[in-house]
C-alpha positions in Angstrom: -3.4 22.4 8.8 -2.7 25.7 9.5 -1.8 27.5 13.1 -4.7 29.6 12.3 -7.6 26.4 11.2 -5.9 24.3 14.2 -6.7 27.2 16.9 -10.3 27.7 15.2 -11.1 23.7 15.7 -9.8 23.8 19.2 -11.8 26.8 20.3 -15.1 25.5 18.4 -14.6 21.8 19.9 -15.8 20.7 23.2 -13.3 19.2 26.0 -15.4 16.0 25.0 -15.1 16.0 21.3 -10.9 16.7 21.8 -10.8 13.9 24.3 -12.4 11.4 22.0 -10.1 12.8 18.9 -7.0 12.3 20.5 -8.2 8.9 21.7 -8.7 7.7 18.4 -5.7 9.6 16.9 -3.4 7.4 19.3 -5.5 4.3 18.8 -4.7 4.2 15.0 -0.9 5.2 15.7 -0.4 2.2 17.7 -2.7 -0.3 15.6 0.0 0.6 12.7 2.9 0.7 14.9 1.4 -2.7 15.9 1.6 -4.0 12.5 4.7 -2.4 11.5 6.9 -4.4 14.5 4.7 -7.8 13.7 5.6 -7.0 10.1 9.4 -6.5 10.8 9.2 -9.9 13.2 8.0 -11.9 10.3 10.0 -10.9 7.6 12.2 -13.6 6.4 16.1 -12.0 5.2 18.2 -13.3 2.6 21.4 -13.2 4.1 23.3 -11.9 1.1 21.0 -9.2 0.7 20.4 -8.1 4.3 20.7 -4.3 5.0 19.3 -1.4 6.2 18.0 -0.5 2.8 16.0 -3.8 2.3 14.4 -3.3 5.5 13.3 -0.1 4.4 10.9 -1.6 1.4 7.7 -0.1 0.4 5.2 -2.8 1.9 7.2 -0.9 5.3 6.5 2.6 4.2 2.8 1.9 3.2 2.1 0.0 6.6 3.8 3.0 8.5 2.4 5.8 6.4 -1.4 4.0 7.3 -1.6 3.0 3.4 -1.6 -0.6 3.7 -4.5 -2.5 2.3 -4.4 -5.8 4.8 
């Protein structure tokens, strides 16, 4: 989005409608947060393997990116 369609949206939205946005915006940032920390507290490590790398799989980039399917 654009400086330009961002400033249209706020000026055309009511105090209400940005309220409620924002609401839901952080709502869903902390429901995948959520899952991303419960994720990372379940995951079992193989000791050998262990590293910053593994952590970083792509089951943990969908869940963070919103893209998970569970």
């Amino acid at each position: 989005m654009t400086k330009e369609d961002f400033n249209k949206v706020w000026k055309d939205s009511t105090k209400e409608e940005i309220l409620n946005q924002y609401y839901y915006d952080y709502t869903e940032l902390n429901e995948t947060i959520d899952k991303a920390i419960e994720y990372l507290k379940n995951r079992e490590y193989d000791n050998n393997t262990c590293s910053v790398c593994s952590v970083m799989s792509d089951d943990l980039l969908q869940i963070l990116k919103g893209e998970d399917k569970g």
